[in-house]
PDB file of N, CA, C and O in Angstrom:
ATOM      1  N   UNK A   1      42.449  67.978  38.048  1.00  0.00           N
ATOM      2  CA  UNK A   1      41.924  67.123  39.070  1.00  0.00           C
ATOM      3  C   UNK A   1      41.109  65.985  38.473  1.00  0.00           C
ATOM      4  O   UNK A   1      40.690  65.985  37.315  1.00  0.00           O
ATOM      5  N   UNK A   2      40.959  65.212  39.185  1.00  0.00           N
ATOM      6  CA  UNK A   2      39.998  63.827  38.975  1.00  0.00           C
ATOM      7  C   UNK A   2      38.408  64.048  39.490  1.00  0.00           C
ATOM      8  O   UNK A   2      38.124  64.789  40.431  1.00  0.00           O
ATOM      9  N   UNK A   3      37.422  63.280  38.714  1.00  0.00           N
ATOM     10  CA  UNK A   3      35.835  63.800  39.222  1.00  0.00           C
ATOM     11  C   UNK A   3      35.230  62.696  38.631  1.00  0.00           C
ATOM     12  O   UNK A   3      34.938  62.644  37.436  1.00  0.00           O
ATOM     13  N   UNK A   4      35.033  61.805  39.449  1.00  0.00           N
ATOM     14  CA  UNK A   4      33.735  61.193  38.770  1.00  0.00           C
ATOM     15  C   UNK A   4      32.288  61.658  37.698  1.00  0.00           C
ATOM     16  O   UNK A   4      31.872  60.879  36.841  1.00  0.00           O
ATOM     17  N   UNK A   5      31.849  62.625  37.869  1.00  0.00           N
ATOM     18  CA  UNK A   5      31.002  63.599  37.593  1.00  0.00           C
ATOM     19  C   UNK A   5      31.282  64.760  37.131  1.00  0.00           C
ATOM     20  O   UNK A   5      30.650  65.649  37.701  1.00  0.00           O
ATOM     21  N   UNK A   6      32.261  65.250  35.997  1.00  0.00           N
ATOM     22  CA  UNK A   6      33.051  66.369  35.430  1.00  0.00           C
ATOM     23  C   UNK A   6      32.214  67.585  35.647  1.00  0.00           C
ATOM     24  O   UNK A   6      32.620  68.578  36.249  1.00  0.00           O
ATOM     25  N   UNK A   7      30.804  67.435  35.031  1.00  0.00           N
ATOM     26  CA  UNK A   7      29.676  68.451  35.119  1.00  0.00           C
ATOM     27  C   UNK A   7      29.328  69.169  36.259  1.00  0.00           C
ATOM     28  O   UNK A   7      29.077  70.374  36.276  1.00  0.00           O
ATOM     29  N   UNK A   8      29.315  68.269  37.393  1.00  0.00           N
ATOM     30  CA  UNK A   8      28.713  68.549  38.674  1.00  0.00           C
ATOM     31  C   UNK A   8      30.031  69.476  39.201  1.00  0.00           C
ATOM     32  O   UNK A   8      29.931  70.545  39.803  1.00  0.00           O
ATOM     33  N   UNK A   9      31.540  68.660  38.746  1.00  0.00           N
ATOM     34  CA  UNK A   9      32.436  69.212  39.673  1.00  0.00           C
ATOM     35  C   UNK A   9      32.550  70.716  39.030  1.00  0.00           C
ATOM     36  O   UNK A   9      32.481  71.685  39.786  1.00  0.00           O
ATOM     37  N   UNK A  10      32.731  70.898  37.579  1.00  0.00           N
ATOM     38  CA  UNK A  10      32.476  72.249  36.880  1.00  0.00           C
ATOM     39  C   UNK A  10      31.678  73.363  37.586  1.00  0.00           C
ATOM     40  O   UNK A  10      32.141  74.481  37.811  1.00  0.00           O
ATOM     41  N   UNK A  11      30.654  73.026  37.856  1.00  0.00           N
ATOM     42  CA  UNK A  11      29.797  73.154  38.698  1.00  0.00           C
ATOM     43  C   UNK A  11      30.339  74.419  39.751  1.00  0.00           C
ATOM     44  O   UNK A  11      30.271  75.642  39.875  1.00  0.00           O
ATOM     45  N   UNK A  12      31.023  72.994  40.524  1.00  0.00           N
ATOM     46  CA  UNK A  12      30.769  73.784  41.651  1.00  0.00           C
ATOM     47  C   UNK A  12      32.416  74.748  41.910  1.00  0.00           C
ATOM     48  O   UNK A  12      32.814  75.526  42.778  1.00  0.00           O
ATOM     49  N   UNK A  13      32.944  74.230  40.772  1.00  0.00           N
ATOM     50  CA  UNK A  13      34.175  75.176  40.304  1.00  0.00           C
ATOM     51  C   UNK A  13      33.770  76.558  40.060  1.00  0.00           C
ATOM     52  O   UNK A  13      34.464  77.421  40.598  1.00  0.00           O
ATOM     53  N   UNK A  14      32.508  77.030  39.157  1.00  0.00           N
ATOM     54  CA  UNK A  14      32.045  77.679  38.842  1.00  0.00           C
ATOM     55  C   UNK A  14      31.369  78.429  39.957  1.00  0.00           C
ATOM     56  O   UNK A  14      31.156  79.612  39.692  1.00  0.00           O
ATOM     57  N   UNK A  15      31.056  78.093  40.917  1.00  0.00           N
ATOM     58  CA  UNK A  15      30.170  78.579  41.484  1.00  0.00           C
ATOM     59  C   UNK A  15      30.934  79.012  42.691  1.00  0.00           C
ATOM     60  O   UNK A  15      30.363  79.754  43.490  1.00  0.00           O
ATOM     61  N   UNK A  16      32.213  78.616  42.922  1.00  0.00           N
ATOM     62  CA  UNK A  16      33.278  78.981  44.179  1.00  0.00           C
ATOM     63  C   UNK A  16      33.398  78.137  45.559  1.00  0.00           C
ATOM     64  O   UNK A  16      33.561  78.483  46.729  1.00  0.00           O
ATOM     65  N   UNK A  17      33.238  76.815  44.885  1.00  0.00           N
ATOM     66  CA  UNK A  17      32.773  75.809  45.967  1.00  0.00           C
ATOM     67  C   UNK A  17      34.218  74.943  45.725  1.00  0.00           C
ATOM     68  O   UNK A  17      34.531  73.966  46.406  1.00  0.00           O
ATOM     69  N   UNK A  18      34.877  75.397  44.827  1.00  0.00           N
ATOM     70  CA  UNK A  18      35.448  74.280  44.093  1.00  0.00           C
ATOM     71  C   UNK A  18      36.877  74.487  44.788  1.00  0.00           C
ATOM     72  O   UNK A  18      36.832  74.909  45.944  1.00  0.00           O
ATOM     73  N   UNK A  19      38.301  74.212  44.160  1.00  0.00           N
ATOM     74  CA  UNK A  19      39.654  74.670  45.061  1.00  0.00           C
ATOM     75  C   UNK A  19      39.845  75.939  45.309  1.00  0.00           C
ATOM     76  O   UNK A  19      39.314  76.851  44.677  1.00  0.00           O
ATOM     77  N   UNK A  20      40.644  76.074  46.279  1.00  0.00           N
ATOM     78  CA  UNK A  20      41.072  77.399  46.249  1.00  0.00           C
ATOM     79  C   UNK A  20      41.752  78.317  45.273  1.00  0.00           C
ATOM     80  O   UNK A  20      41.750  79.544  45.168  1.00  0.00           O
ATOM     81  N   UNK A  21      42.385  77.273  44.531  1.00  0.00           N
ATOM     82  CA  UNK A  21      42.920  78.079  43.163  1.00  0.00           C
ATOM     83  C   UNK A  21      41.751  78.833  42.192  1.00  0.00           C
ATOM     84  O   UNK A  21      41.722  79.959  41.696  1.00  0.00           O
ATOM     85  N   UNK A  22      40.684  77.552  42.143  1.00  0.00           N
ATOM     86  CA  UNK A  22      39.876  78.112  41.147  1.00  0.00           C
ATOM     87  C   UNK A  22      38.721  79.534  41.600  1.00  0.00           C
ATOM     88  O   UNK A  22      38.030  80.343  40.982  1.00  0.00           O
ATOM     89  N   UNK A  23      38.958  79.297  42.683  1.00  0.00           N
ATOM     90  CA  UNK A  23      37.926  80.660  43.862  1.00  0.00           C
ATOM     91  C   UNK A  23      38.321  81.710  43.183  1.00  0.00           C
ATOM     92  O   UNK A  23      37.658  82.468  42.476  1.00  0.00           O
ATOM     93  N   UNK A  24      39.715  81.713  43.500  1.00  0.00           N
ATOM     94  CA  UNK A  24      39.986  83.290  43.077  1.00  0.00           C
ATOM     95  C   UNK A  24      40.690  83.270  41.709  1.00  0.00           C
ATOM     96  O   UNK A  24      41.741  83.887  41.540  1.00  0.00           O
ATOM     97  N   UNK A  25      40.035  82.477  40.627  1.00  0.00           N
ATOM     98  CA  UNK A  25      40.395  82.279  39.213  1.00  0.00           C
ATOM     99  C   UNK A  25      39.225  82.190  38.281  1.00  0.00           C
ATOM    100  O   UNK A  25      39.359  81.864  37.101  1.00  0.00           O
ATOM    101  N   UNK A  26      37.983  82.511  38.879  1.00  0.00           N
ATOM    102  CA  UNK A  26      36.891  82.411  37.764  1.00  0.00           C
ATOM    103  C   UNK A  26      36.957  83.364  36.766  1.00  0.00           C
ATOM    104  O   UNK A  26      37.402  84.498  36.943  1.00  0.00           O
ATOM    105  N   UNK A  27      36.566  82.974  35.817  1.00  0.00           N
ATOM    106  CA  UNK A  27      35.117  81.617  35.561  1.00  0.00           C
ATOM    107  C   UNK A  27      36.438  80.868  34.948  1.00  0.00           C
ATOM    108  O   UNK A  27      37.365  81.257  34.238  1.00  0.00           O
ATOM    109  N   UNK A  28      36.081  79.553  35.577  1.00  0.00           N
ATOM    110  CA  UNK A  28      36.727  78.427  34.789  1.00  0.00           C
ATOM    111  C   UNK A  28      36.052  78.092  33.737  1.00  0.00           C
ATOM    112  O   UNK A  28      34.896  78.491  33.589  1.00  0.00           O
ATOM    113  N   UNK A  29      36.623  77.362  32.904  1.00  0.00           N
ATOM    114  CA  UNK A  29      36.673  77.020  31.448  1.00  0.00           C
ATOM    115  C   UNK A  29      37.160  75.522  31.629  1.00  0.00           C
ATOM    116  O   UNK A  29      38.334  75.423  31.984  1.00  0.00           O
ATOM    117  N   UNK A  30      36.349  74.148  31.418  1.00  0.00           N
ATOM    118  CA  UNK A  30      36.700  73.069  30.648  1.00  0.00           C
ATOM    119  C   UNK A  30      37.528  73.079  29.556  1.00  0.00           C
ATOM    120  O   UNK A  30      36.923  73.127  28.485  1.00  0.00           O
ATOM    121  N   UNK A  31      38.900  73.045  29.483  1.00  0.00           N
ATOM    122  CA  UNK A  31      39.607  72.900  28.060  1.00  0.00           C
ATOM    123  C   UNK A  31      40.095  71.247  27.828  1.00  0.00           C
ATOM    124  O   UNK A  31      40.004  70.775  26.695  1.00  0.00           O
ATOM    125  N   UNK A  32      40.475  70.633  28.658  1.00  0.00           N
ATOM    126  CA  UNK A  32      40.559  69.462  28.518  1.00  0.00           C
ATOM    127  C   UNK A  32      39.793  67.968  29.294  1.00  0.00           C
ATOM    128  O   UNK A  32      39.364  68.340  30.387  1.00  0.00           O
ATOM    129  N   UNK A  33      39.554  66.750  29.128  1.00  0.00           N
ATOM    130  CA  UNK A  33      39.464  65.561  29.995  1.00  0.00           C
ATOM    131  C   UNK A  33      39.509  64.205  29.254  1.00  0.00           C
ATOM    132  O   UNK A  33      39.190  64.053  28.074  1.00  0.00           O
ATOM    133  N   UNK A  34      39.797  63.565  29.809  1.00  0.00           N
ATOM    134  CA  UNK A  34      39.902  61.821  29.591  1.00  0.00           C
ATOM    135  C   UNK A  34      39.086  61.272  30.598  1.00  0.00           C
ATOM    136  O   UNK A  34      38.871  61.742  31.716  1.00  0.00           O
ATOM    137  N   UNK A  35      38.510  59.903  29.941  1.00  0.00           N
ATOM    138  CA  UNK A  35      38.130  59.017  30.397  1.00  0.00           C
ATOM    139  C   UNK A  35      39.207  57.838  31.159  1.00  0.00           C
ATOM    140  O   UNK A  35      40.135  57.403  30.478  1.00  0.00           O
ATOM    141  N   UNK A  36      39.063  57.453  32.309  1.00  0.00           N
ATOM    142  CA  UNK A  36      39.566  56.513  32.461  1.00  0.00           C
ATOM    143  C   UNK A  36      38.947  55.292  32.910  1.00  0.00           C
ATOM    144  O   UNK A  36      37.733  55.498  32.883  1.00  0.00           O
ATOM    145  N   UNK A  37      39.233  53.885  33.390  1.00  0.00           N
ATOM    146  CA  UNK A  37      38.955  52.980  34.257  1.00  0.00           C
ATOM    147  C   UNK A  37      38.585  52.984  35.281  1.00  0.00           C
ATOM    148  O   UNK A  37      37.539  52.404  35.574  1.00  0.00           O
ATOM    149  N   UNK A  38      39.440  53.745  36.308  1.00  0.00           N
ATOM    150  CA  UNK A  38      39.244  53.560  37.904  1.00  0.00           C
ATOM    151  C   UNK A  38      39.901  55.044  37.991  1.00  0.00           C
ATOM    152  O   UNK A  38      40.214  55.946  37.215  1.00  0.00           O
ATOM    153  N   UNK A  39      39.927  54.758  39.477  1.00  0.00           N
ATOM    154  CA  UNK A  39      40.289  56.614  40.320  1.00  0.00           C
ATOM    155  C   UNK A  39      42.016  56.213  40.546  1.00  0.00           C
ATOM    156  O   UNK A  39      42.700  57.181  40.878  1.00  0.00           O
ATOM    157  N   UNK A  40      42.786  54.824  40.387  1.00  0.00           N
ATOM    158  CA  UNK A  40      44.314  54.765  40.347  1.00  0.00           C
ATOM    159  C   UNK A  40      44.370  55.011  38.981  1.00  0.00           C
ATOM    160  O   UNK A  40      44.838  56.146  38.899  1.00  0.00           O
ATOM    161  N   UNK A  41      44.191  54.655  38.038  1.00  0.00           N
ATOM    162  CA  UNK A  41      44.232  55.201  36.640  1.00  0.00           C
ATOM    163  C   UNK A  41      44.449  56.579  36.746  1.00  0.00           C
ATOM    164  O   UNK A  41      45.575  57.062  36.867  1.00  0.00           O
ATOM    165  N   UNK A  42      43.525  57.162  36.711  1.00  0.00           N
ATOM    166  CA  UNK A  42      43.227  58.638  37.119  1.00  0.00           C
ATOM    167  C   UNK A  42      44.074  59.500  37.599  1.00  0.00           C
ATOM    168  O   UNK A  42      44.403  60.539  37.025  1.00  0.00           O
ATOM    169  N   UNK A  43      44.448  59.145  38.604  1.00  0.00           N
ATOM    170  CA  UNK A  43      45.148  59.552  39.522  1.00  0.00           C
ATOM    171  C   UNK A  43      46.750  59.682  38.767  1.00  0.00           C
ATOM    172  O   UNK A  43      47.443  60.697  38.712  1.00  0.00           O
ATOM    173  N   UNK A  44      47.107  58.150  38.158  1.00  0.00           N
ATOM    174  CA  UNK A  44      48.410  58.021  37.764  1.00  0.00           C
ATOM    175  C   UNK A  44      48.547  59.003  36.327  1.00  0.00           C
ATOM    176  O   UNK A  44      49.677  59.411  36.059  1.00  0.00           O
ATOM    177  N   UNK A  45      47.458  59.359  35.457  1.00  0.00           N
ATOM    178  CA  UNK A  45      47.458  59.888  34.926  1.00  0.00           C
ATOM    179  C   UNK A  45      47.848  61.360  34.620  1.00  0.00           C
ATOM    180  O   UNK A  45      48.663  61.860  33.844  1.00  0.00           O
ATOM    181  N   UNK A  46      46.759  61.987  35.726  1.00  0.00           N
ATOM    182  CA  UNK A  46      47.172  63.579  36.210  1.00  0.00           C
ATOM    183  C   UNK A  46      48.359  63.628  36.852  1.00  0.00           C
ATOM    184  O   UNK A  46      49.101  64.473  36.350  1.00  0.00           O
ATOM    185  N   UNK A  47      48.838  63.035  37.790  1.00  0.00           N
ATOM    186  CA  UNK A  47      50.259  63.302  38.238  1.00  0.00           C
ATOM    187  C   UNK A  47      51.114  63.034  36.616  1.00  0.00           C
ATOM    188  O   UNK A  47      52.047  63.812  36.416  1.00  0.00           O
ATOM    189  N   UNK A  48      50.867  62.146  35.667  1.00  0.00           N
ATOM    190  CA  UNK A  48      51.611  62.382  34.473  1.00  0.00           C
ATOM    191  C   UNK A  48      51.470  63.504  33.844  1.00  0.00           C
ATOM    192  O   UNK A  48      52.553  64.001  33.535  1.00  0.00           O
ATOM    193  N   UNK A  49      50.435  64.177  33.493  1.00  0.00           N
ATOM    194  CA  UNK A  49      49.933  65.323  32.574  1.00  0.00           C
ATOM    195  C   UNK A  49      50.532  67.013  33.545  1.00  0.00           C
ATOM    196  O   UNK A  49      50.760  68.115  33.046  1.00  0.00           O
ATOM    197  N   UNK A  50      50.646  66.490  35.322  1.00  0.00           N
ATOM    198  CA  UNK A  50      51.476  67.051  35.982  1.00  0.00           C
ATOM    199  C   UNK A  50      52.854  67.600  35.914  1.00  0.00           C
ATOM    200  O   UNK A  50      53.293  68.669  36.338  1.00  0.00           O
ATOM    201  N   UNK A  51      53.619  66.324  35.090  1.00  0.00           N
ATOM    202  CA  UNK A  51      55.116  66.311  35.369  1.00  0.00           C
ATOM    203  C   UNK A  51      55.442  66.743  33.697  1.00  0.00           C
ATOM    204  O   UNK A  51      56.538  66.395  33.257  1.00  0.00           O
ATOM    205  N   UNK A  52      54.457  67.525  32.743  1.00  0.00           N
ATOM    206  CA  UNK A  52      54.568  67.395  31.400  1.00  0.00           C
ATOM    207  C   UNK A  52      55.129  68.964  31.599  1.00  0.00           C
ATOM    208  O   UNK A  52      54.954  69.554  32.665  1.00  0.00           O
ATOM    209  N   UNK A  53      55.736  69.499  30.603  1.00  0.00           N
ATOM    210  CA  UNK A  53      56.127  71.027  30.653  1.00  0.00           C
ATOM    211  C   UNK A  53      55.231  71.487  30.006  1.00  0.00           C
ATOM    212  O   UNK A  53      54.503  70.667  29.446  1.00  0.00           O
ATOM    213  N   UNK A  54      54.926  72.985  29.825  1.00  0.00           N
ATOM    214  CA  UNK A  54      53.993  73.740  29.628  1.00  0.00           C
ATOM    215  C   UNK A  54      53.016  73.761  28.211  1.00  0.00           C
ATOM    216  O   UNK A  54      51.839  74.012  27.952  1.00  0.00           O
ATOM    217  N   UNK A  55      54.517  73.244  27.290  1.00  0.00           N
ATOM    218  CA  UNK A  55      54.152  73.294  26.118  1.00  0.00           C
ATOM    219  C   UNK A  55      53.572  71.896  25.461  1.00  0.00           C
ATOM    220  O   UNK A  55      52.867  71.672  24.477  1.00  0.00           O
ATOM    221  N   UNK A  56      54.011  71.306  26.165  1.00  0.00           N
ATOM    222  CA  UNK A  56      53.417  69.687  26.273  1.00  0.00           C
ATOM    223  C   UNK A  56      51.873  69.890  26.775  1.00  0.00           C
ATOM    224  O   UNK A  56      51.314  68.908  26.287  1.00  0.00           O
ATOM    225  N   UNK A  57      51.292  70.328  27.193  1.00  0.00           N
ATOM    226  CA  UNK A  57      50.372  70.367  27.708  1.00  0.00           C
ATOM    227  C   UNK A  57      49.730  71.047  27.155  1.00  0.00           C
ATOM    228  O   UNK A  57      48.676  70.548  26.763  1.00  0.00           O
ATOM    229  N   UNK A  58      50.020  72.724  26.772  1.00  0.00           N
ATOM    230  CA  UNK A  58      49.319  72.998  25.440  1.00  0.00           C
ATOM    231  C   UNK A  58      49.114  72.171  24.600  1.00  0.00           C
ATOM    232  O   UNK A  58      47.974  71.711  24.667  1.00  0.00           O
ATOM    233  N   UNK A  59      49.929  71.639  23.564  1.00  0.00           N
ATOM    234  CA  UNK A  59      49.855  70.492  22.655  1.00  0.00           C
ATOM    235  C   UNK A  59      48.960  69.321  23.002  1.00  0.00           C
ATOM    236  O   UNK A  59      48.455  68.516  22.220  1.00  0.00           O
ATOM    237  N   UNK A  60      48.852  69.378  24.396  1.00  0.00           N
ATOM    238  CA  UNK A  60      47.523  68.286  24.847  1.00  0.00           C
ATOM    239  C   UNK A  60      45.989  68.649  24.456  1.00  0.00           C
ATOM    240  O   UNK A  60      45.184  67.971  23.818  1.00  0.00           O
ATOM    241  N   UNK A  61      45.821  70.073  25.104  1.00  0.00           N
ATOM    242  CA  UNK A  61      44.705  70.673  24.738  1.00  0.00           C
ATOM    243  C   UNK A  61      44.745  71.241  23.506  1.00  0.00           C
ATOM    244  O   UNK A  61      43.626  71.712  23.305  1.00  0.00           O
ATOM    245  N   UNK A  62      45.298  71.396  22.783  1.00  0.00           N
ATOM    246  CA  UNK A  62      44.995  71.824  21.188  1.00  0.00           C
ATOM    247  C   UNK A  62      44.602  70.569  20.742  1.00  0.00           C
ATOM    248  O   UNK A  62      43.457  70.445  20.307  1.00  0.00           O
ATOM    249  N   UNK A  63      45.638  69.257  20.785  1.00  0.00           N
ATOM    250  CA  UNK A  63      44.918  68.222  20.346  1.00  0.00           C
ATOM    251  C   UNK A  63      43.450  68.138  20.489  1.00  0.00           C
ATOM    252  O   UNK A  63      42.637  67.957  19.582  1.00  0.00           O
ATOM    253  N   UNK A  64      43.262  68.266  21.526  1.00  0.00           N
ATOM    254  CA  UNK A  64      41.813  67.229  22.142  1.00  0.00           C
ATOM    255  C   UNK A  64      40.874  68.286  21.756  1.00  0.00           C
ATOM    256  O   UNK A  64      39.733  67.833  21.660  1.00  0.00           O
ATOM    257  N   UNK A  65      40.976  69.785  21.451  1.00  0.00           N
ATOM    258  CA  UNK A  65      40.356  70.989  20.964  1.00  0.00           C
ATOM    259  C   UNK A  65      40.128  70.326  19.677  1.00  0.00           C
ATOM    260  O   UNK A  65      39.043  69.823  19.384  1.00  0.00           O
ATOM    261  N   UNK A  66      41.028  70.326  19.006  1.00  0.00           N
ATOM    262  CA  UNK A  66      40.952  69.308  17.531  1.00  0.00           C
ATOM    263  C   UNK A  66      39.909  68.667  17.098  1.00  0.00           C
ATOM    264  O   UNK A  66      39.072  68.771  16.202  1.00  0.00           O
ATOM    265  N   UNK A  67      40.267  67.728  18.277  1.00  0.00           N
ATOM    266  CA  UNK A  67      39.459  65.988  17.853  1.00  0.00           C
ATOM    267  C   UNK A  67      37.997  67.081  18.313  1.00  0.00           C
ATOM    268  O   UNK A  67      37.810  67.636  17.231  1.00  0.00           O
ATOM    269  N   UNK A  68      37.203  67.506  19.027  1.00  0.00           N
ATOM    270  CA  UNK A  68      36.373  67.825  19.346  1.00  0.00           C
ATOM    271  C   UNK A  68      35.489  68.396  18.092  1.00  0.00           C
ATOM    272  O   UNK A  68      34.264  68.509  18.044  1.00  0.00           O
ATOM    273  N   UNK A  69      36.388  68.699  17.163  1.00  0.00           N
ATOM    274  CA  UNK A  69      36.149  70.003  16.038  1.00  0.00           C
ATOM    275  C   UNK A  69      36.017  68.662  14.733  1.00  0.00           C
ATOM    276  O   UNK A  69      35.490  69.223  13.772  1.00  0.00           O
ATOM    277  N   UNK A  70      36.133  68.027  14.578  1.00  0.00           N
ATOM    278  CA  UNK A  70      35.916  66.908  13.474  1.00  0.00           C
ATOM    279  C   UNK A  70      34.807  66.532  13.517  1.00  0.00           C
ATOM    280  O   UNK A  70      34.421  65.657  12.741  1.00  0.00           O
TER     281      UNK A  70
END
């Protein structure tokens, strides 16, 4: 999902405020995010990272696990 405020939305992911997926999926875990421009950026983005297959997307978050670790 998209959040202006990653922390806050974590938050309230965490706390069972957040989607319905994540309600009955705690405790969530931050593994990935990007910065973007605007909320169409954003938007066009996740529907991309959406349409990626599974392993593509692993390979997203190992990357960015990576860069974090340097």
């Amino acid at each position: 999902g998209i959040a202006a405020d990653v922390k806050k939305r974590l938050r309230q992911h965490q706390s069972g405020a957040g989607a319905k997926y994540t309600r009955s999926h705690l405790p969530v875990t931050l593994v990935y995010q990007e910065c973007l421009p605007d909320k169409p950026a954003a938007l066009r983005r996740e529907y991309a990272i959406k349409q990626l297959p599974r392993a593509k997307k692993l390979q997203l978050v190992a990357e960015y696990q990576h860069s974090l670790t340097k």
